[in-house]
MMTF fields as JSON, N, C-alpha, C and O atoms, coordinates in Angstrom:
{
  "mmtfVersion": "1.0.0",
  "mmtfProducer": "UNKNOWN",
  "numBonds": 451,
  "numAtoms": 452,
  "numGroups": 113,
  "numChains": 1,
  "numModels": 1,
  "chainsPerModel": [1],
  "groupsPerChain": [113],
  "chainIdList": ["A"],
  "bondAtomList": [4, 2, 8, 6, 12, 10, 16, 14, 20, 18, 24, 22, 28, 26, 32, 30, 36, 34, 40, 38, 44, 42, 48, 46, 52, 50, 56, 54, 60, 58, 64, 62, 68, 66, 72, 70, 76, 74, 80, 78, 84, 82, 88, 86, 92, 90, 96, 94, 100, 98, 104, 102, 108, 106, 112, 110, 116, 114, 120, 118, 124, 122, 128, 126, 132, 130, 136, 134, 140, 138, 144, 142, 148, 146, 152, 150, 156, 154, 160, 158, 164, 162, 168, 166, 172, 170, 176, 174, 180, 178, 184, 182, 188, 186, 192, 190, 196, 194, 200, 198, 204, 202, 208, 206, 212, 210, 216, 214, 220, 218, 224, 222, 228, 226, 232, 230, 236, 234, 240, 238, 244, 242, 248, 246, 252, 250, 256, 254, 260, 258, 264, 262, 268, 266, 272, 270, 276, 274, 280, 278, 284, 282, 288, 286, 292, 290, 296, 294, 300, 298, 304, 302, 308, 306, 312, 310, 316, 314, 320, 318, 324, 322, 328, 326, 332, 330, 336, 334, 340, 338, 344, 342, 348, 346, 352, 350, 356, 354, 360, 358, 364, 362, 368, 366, 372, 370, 376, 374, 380, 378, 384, 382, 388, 386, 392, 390, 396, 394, 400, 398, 404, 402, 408, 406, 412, 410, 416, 414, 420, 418, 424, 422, 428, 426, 432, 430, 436, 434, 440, 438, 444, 442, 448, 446],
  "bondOrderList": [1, 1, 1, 1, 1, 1, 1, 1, 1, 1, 1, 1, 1, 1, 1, 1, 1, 1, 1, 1, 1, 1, 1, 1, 1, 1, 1, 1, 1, 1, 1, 1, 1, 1, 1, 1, 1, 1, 1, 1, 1, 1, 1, 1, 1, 1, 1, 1, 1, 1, 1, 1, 1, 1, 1, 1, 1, 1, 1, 1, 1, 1, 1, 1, 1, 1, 1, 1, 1, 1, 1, 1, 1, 1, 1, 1, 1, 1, 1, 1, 1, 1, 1, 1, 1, 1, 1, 1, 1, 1, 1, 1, 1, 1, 1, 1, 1, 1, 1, 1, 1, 1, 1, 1, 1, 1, 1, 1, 1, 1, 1, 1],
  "groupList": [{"groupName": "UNK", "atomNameList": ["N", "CA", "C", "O"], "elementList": ["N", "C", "C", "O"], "formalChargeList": [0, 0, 0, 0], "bondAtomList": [1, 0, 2, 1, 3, 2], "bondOrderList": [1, 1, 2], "singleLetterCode": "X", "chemCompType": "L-PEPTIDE LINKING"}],
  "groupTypeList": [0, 0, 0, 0, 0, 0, 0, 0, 0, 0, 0, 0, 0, 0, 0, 0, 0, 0, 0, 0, 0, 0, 0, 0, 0, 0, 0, 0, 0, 0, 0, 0, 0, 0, 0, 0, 0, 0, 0, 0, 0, 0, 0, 0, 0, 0, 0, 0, 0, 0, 0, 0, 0, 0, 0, 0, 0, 0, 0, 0, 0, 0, 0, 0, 0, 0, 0, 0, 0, 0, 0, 0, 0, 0, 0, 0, 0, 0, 0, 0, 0, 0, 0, 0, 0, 0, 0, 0, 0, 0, 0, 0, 0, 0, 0, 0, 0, 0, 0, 0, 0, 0, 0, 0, 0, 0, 0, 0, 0, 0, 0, 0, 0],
  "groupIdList": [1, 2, 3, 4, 5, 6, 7, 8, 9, 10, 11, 12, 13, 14, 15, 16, 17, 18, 19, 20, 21, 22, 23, 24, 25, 26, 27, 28, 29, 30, 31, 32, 33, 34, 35, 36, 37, 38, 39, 40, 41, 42, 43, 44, 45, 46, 47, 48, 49, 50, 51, 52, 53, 54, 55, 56, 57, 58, 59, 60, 61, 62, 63, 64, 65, 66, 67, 68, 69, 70, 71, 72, 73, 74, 75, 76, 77, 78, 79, 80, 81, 82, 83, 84, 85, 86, 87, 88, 89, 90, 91, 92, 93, 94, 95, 96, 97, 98, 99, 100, 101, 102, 103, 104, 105, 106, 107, 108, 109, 110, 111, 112, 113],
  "secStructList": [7, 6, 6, 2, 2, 2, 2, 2, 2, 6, 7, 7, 7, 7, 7, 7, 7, 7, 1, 7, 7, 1, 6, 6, 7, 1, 3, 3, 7, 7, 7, 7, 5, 7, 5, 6, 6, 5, 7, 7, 1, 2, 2, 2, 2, 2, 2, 2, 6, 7, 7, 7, 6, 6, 7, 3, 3, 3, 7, 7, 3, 3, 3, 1, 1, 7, 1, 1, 6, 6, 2, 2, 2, 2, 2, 2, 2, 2, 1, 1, 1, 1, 3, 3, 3, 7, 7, 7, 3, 3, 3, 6, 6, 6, 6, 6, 1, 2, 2, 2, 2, 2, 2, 2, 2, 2, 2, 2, 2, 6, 6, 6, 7],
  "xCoordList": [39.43, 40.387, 39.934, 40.293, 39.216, 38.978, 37.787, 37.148, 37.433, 35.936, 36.422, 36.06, 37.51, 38.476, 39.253, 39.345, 39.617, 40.523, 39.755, 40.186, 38.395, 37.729, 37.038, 36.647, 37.087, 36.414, 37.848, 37.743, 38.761, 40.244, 40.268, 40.693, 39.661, 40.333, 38.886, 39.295, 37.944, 36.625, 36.404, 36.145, 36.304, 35.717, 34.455, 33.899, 33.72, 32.455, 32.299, 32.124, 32.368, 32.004, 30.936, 29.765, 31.144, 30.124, 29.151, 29.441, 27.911, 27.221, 26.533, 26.5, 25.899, 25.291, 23.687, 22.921, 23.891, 22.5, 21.252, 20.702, 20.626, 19.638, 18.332, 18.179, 17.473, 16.04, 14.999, 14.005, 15.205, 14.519, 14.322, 15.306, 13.53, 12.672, 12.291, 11.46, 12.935, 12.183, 10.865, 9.947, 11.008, 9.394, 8.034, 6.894, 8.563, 7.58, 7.027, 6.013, 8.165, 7.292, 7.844, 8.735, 6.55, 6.073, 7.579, 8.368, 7.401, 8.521, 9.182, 8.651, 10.575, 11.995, 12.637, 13.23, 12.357, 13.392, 15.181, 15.376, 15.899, 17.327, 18.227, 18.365, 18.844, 19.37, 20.594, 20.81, 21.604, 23.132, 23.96, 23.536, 24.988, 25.708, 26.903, 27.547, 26.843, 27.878, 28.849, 28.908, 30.056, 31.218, 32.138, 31.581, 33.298, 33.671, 33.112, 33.356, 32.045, 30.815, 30.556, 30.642, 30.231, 29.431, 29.356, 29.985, 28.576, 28.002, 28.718, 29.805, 28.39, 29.7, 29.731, 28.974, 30.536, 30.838, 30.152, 30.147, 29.694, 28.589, 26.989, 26.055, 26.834, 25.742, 25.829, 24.842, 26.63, 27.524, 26.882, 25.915, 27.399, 26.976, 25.79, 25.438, 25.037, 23.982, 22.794, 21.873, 22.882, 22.655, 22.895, 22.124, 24.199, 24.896, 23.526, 22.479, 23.566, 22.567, 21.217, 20.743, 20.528, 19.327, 18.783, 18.892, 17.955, 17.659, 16.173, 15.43, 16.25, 14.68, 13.887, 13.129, 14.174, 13.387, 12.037, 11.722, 10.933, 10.003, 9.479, 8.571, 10.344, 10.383, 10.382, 10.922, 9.699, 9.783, 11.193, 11.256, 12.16, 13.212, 12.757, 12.105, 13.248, 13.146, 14.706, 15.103, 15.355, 16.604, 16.392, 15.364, 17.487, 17.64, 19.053, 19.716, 19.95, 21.168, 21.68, 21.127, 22.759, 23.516, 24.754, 25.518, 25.003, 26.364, 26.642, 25.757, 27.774, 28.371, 29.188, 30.323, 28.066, 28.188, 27.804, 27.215, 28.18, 27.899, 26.269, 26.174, 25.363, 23.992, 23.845, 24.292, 23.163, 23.514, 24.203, 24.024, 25.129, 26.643, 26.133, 26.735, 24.865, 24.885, 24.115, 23.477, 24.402, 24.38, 22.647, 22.402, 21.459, 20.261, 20.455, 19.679, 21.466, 21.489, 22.34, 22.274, 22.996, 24.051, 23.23, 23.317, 22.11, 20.959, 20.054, 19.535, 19.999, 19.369, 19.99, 19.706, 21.252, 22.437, 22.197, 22.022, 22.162, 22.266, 21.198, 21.349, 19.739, 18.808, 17.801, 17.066, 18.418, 17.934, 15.84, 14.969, 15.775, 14.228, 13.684, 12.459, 14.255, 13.187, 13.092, 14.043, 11.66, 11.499, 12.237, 12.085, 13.203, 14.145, 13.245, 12.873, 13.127, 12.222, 13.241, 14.191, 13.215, 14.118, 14.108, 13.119, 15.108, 15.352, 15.599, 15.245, 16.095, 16.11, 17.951, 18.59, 18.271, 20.025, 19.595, 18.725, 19.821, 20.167, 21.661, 22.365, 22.207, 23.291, 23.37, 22.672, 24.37, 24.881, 24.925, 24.33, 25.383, 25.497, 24.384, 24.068, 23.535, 21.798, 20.878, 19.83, 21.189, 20.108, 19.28, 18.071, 20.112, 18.835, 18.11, 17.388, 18.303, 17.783, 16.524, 16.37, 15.333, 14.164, 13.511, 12.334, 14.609, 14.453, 14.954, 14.396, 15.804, 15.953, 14.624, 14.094, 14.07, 12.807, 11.554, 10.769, 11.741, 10.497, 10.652, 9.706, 12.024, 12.327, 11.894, 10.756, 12.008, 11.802, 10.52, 9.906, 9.523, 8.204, 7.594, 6.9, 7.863, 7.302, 7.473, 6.496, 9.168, 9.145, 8.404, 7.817, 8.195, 7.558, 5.824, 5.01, 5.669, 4.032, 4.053, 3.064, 4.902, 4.913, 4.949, 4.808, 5.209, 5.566, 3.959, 3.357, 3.607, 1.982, 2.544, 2.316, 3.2, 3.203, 3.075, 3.067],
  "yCoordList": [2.646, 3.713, 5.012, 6.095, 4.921, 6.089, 6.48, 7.33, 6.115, 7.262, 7.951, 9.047, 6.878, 7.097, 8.848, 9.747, 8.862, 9.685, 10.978, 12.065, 10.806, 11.579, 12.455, 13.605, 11.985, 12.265, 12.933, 13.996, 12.377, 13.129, 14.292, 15.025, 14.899, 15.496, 16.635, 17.771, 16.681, 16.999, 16.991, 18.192, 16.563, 16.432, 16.232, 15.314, 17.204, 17.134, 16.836, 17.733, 15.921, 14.897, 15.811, 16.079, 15.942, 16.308, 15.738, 14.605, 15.75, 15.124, 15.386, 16.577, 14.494, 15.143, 15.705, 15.299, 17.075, 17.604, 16.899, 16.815, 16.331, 15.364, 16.38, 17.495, 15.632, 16.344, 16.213, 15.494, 16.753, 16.723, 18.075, 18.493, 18.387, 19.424, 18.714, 17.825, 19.039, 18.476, 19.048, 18.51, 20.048, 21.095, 20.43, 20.678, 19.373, 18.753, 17.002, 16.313, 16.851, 15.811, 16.352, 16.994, 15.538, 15.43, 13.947, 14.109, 13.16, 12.467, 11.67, 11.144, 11.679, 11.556, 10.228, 10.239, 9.291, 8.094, 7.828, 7.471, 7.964, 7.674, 6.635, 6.173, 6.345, 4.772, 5.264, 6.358, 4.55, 4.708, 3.071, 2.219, 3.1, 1.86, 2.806, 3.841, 2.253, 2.493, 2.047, 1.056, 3.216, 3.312, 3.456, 4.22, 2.921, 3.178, 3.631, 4.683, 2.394, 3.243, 4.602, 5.32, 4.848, 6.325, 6.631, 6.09, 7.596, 8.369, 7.932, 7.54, 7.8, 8.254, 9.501, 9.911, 10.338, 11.759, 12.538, 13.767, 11.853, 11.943, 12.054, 12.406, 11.712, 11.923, 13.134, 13.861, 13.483, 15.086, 15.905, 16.568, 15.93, 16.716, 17.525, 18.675, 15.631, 15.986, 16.647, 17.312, 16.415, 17.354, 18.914, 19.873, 18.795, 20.227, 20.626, 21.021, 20.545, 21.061, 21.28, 22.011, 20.447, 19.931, 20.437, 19.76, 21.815, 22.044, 20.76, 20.821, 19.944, 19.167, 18.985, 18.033, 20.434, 21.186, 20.82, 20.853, 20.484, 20.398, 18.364, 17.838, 17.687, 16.767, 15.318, 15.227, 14.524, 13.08, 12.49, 12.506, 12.035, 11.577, 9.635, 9.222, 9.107, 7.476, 6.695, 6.267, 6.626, 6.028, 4.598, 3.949, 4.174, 3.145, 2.884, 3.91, 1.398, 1.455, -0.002, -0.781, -0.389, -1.662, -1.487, -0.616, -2.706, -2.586, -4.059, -4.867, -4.295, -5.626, -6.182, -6.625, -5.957, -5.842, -4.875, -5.038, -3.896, -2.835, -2.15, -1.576, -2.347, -2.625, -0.746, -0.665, 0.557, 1.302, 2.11, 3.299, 1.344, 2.363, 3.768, 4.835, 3.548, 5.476, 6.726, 7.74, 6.287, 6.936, 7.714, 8.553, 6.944, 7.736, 8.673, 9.62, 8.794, 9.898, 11.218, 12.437, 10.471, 11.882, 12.27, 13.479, 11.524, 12.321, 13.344, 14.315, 12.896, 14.038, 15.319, 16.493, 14.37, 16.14, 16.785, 18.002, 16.381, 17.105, 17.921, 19.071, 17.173, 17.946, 17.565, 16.689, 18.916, 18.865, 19.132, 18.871, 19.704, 20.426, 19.387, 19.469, 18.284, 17.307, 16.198, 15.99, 15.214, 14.148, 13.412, 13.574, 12.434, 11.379, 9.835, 9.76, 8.955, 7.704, 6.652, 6.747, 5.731, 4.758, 3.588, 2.883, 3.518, 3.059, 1.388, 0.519, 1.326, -0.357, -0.372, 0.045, -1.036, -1.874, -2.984, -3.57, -3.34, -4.55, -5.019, -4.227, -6.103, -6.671, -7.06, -7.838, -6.297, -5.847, -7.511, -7.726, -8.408, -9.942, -10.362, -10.938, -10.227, -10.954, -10.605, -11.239, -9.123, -8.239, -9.526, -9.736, -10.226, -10.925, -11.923, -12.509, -12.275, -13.576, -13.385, -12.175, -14.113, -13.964, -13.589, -13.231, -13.71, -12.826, -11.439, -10.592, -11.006, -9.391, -9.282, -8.175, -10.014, -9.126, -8.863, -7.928, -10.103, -10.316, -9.066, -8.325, -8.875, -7.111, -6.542, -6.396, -5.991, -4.344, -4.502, -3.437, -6.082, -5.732, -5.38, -4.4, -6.029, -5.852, -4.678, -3.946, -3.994, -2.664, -1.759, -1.134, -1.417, -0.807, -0.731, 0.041, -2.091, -1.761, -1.458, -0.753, -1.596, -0.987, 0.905, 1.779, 0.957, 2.603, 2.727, 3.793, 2.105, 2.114, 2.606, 3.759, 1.817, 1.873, 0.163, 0.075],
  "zCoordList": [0.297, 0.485, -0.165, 0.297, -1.14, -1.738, -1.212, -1.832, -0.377, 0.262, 1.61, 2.04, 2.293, 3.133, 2.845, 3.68, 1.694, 1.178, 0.914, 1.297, 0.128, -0.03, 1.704, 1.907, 2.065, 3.521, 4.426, 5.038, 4.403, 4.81, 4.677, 5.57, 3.131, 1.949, 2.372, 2.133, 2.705, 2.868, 1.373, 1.298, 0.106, -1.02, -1.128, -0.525, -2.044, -2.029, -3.772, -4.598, -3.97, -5.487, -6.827, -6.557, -7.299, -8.565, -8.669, -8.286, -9.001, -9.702, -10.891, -11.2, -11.744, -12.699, -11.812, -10.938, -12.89, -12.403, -12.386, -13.484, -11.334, -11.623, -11.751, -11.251, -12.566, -12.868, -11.486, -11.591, -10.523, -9.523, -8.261, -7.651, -8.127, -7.325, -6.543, -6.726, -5.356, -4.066, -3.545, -2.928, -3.89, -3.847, -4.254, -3.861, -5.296, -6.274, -4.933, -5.044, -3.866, -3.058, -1.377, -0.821, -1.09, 0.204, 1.118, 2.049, 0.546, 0.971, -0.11, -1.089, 0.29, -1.031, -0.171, 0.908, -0.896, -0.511, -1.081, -2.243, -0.493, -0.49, -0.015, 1.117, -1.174, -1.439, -1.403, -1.925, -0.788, -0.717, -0.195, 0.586, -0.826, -0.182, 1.225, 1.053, 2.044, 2.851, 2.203, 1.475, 2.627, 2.314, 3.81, 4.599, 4.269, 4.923, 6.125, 6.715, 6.546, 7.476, 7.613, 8.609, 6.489, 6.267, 5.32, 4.41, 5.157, 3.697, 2.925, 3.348, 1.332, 0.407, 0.679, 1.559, 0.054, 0.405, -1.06, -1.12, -1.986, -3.027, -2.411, -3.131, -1.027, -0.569, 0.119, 0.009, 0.706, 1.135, 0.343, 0.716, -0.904, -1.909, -1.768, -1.503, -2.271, -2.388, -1.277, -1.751, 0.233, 1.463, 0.976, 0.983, 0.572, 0.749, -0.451, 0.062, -1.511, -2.557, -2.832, -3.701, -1.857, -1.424, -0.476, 0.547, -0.319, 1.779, 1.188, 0.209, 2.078, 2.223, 3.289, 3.474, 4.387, 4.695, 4.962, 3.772, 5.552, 5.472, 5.307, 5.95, 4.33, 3.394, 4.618, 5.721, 3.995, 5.019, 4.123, 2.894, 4.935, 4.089, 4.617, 5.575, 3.822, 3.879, 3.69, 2.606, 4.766, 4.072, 3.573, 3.765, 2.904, 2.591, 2.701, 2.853, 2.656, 2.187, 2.299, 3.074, 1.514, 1.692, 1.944, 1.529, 2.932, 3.666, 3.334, 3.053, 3.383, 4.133, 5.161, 5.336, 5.794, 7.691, 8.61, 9.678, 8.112, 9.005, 9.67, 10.755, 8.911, 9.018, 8.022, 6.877, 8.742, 8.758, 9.286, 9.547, 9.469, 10.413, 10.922, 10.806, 11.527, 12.268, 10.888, 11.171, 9.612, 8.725, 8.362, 7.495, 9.571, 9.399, 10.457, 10.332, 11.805, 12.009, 11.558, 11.715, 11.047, 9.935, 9.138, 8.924, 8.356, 7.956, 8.454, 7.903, 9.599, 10.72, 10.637, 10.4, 11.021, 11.348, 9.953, 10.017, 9.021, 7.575, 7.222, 6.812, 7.417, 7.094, 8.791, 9.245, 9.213, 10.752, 10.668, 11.498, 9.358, 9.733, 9.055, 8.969, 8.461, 7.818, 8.786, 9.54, 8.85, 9.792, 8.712, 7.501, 9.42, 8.802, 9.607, 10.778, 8.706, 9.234, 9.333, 8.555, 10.1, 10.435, 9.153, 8.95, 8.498, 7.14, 7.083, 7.88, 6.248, 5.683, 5.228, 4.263, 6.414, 5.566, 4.969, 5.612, 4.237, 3.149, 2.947, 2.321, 3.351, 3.292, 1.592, 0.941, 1.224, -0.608, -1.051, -2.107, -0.568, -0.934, -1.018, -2.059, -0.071, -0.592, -1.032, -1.147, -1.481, -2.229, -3.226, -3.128, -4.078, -4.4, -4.131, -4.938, -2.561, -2.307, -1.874, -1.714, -1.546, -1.393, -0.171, -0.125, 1.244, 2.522, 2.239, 2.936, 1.451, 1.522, 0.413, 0.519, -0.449, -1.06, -0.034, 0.123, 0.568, 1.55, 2.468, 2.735, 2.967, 4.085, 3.485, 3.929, 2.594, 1.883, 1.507, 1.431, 1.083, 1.249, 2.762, 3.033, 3.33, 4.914, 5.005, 5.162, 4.91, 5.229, 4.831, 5.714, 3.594, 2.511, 2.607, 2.101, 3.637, 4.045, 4.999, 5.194, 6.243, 7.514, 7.384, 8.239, 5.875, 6.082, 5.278, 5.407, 4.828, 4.198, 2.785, 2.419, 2.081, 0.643, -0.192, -1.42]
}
């Protein structure tokens, strides 16, 4: 309800100032849990504060169920001039079982890291 509310409300969340210059990379990976199939509205924010412009974005995110509810193309819409790469859902319940480690390795070399 409360991301629900926040998103009603158009609220754009605080954050603490994080120590980061996007200027300083070439591509920025971003981790978020779906909320209410979509953004938190803390990721809002952070779009709104951020042009990354130029920048390879890498999503990431955990749901339970929803996979990424749509939410790598609201990345698009957000930062239209950066290439956005087709990301990794992780279902929030099996993060630690040994097929979601095994995804995010596969993934993670399919992107050549």
């Amino acid at each position: 309800l409360f991301r629900s509310a926040e998103r009603d409300n158009g609220d754009r969340p605080k954050f603490k100032e994080l120590q980061f210059n996007p200027e300083s990379y070439d591509t920025i990976f971003i981790g978020y849990p779906i909320w209410w199939y979509e953004l938190p509205m803390i990721m809002q924010t952070f779009f709104d504060t951020y042009d990354l412009s130029g920048k390879t974005i890498i999503p990431f995110n955990t749901h339970e169920g929803s996979g990424d509810s749509g939410t790598y193309d609201q990345i698009k819409t957000e930062e239209p001039n950066a290439t956005v790469l087709e990301g990794l859902p992780i279902r929030g319940g099996d993060i630690e079982n040994s097929d979601s480690k095994d995804k995010v390795t596969e993934w993670l070399t399919g992107l050549g890291y």
